[in-house]
N, C-alpha and C positions, 0 to 999 in steps of 0.2 A: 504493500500500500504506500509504502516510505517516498517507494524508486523518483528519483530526480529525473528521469528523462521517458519514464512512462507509466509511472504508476500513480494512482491518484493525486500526489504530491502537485506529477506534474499537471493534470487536468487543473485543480486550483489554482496554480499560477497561473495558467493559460487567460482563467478568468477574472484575475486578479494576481498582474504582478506583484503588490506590496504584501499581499498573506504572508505570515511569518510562519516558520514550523516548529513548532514545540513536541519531540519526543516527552509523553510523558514520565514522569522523573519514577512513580513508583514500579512503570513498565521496564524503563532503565536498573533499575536496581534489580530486579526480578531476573533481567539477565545474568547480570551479575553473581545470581546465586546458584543459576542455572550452570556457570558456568563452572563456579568452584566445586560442585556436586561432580563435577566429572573431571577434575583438574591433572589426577593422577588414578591410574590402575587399583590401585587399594581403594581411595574412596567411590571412586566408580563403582566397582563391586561390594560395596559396602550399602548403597544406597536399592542395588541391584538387591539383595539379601534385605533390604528393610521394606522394599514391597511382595517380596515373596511371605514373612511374615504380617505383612499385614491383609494380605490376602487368605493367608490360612488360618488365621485368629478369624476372620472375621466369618470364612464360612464353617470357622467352627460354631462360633456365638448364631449365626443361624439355625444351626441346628441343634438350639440348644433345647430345645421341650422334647428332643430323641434319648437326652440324658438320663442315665439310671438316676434314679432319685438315690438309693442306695447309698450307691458309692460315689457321686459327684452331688451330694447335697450344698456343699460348701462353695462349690463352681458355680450352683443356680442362686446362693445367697447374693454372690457378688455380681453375678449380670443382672440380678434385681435392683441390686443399689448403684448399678451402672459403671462396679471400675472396670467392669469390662462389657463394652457394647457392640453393637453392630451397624448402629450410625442412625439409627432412627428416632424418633418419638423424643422422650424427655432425656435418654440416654446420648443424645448425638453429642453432645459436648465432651464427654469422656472418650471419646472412640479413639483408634487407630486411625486419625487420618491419614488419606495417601497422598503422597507427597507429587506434587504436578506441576509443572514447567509454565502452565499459564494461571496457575493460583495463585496468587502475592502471598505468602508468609508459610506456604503450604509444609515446606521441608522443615522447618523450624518446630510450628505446629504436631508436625509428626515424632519427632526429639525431643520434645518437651514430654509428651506423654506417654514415649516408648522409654524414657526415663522414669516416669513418675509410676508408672502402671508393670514394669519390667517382673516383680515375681508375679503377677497374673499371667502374664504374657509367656513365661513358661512355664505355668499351668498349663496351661490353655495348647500348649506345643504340645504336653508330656501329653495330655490328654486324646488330643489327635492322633500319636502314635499307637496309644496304647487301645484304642477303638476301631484304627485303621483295621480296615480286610486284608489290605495288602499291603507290601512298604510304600512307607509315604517318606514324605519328605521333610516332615517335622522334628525327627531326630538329627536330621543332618543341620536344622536351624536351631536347636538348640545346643548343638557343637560349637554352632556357629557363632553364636552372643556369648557364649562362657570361652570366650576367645582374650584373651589381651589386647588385640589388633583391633577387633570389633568393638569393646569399651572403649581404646583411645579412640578412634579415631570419632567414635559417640560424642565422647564429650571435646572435643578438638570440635566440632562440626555443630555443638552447642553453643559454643565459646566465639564464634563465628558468626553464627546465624543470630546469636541473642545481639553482637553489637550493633546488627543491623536490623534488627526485629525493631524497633524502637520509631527508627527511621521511615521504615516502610510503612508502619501504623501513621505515622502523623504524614507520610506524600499521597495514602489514602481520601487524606479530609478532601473535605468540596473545595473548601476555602484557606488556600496555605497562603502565607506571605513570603512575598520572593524573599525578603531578608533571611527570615528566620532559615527557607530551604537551603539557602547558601550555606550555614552557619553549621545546618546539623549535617550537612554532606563533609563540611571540613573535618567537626569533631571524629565524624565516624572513620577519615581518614590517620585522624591523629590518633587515635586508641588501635587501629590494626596497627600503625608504625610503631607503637609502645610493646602490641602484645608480640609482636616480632622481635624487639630488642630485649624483653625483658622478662614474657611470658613464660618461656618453657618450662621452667622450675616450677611454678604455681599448678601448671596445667598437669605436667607430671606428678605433683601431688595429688592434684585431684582424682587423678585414674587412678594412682595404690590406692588410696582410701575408699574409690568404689570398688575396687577388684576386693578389696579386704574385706569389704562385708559380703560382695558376693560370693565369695569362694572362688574367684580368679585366679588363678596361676599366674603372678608377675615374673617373666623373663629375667634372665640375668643381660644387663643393658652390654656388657662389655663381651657377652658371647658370640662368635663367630656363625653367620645363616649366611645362606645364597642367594647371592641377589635374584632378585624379584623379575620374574619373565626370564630367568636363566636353567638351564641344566644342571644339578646336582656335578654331572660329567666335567662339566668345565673348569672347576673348582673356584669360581668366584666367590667369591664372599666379602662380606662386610658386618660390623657391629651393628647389635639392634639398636644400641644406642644412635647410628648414624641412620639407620631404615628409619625409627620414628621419628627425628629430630629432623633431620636435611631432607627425606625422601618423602616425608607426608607432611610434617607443622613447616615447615619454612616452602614447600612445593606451597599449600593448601593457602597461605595467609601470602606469597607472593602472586599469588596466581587471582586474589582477589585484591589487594591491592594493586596490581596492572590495570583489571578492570572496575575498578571503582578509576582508577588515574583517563580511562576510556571512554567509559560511558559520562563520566562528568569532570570531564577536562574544562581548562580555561576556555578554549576555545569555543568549545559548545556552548557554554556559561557565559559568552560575552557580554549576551543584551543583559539578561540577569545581572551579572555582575555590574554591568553600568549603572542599572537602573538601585540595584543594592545600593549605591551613593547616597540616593535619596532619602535615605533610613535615617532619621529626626532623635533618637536615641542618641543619648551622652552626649547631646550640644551638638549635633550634625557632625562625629568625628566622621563617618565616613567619607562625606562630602566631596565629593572631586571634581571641579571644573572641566576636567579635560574630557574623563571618563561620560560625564554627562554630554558635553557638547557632539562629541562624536555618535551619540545617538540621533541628534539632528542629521548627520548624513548617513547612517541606518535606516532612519526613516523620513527618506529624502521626500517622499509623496509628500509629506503633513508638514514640511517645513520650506521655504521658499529659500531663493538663494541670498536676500535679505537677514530671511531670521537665522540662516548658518552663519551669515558674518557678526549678526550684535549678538546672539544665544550667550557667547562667552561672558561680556562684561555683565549681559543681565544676571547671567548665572553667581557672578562675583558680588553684585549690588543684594543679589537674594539673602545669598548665605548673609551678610554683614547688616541684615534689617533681622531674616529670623532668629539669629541669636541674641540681639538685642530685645525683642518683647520678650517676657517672661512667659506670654500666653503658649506660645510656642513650645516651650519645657513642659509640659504635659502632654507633649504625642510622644508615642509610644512606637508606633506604624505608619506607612504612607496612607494607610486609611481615616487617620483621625489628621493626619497632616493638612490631607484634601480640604477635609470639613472645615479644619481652622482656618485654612488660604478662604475659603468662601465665605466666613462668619468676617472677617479682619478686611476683606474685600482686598484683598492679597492677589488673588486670579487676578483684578482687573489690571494691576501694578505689573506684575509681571504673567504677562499669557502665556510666553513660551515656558516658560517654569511650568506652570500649570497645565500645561498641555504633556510635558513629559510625565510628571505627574496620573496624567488620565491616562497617558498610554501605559503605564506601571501597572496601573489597577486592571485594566480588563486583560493584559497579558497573563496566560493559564499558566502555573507553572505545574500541576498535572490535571492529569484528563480521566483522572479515575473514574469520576461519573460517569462520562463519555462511552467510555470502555465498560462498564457497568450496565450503559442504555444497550447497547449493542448485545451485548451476553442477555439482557431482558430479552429481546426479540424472541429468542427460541422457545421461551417460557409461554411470554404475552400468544405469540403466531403457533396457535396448536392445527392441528387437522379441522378442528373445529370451527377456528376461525379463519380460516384461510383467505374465507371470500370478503372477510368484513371489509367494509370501505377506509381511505385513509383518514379522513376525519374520527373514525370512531375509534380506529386504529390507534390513533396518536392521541386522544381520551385514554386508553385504557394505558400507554405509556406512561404517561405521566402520575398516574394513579401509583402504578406501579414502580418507577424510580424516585417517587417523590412521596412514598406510603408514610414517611417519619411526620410528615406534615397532616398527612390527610389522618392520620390515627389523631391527629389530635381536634378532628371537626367533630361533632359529636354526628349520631344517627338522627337524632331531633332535627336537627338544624338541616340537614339532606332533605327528607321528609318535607320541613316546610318549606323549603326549596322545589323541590319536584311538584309539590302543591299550587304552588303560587304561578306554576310556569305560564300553565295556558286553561281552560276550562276544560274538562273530563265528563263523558258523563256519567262516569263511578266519582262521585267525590272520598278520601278520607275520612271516617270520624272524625268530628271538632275535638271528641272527649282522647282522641289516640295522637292529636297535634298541640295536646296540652302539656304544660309541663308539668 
């Protein structure tokens, strides 16, 4: 859809050269964890191995009214009180989620609670084999998680996903401020760059102390193994201390560090970053004349060749009136900025100012509702509705991406709305439009 020279990108330019494109940011991140999920051969298969378990817990919890009462009474206590579900009804929040490439936080999701839920989860395996007709493959995944390789790299890939978990919940909102997006993309940069200089130690504790209570078998780190996709024959080897350290924490935390420096480079970030100048917190330190004026030939459309030659002094005459009123020192955001420039009649003094300003406010910095409306359609467009018309079509849209709002209209108020539309010749009860 992106493509610059034939994909709808390009059809909008066609219709409008000045469209700007904005990659949404929680779509950008999402890659970015797509990517580290496959960064190296162990994690790969590691994730490979955590929906193979989450496919077998789950069609075991399926069939869980086939259960001896007997001897799995304790298996039925706990899928009643939901630590272990199968995704439905009031239990769906405890579940195995499966982890998916176009779900935003989905992998994370699924480590948190293959954490939290782990001795059900191989219940729930022993139980499968031991019920099995024939060999199954639930004793080979529970080999598998009482692994040392399988806990590291667990909590390596919790450790990961938790510093960006944070991020993607808040690039989900409707409404983000470009400031603050810039702000927590750097932080999130600067804690991978810490936990790469300084992590290892902390993280290698925290796998003894889970292996310790699981009954894990901790490796001797200075034991000689064969590297990884080698021959036994060959005699290659290396320490496990350098397999864990070099060949999965420093692969795994470089490998998302590239693509966080990718997906939200300077480059990408320019307009953003320009327009972050405009950020009224601690006395307008960001403030930059230059940064700002070269958004005027950014958006050469909305600015004349007049307003790129004065933008600058104005821009210099701005800052040096807003720091002077005090009124000013109560915005927070470019949105409470707006309002003051219009209360102070500020916009009139300076337009271009004001006008960068509006181009600030309606620039998206993500599209998650967007992406959101789209994923609706499949739901909204059943078989059922196929033929509806697009008026009523785009009714039920909006009902439907914007349900946070309509939950809060009451059924009354519908009613006497529908009521009052047009004359019927079934009226309403008065007594059933009372309050």
């Amino acid at each position: 859809m992106r493509g610059e020279f034939n994909g709808l990108q390009r059809k909008i330019l066609d219709e409008n050269p000045y469209a700007f494109y904005v990659h949404c940011y929680a779509h950008r991140l999402q890659l970015v964890v797509v990517s580290v999920a496959s960064s190296c051969s162990a994690i790969h298969d590691f994730f490979e191995y955590i929906s193979l378990i989450v496919n077998t817990t789950s069609a075991s919890c399926k069939r869980r009214d086939e259960l001896r009462e007997s001897q799995h009474q304790d298996i039925l206590t706990r899928l009643e009180k939901g630590d272990i579900s199968t995704g439905r009804g009031l239990h769906q929040s405890s579940n195995l989620a499966r982890p998916g490439d176009t779900r935003w936080g989905s992998h994370h999701i699924t480590l948190v609670r293959l954490d939290q839920m782990w001795s059900s989860v191989l219940t729930v395996l022993n139980m499968v084999d031991e019920d099995a007709r024939g060999p199954s493959q639930a004793a080979g995944l529970i080999l598998k998680m009482e692994s040392f390789e399988f806990a590291f790299i667990l909590k390596l890939m919790l450790k990961l996903f938790g510093i960006t978990n944070e991020l993607s919940k808040i690039l989900q909102q409707k409404d983000l401020n470009i400031v603050l997006a810039i702000e927590l993309v750097h932080d999130v940069k600067a804690r991978l760059k810490t936990l790469r200089d300084s992590g290892w130690d902390d993280l290698f504790g925290d796998v003894q102390e889970f292996c310790g209570d699981q009954c894990i078998p901790v490796p001797n780190m200075d034991e000689e193994i064969p590297v990884r996709g080698r021959s036994r024959k060959e005699g290659r080897t290396i320490t496990n201390l350098h397999y864990y350290r070099a060949e999965i924490f420093y692969v795994a935390i470089d490998k998302i560090c590239v693509e966080m420096d990718h997906r939200f480079s300077e480059g990408t970030n320019i307009v953003l970053d320009c327009f972050s100048c405009l950020d009224p917190n601690n006395s307008f330190s960001k403030f930059n004349v230059d940064k700002l004026a070269r958004l005027a030939t950014i958006y050469h459309a909305d600015f004349s060749d007049d307003d790129r030659g004065t933008i600058k002094e104005q821009l210099a005459t701005y800052i040096l009136q807003v720091k002077r009123h005090a009124s000013f020192s109560t915005c927070d955001d470019i949105a409470s900025l707006a309002m003051k420039m219009v209360q102070t009649e500020k916009h009139l003094l300076f337009p271009l100012v004001y006008k960068l300003i509006e181009l600030a406010l309606i620039l998206p910095v993500s599209t998650a509702s967007v992406e959101r409306a789209f994923s609706a359609m499949k739901i909204i467009k059943s078989k059922l509705r196929n033929k509806i018309n697009n008026e009523w079509f785009n009714d039920l849209m909006i009902c439907y991406t914007e349900r946070e709002i309509f939950k809060s209209v009451s059924d009354l108020d519908i009613l006497r709305t529908f009521a009052a539309k047009k004359t019927r010749r079934e009226h309403l009860p008065h007594s059933f439009l009372k309050t």
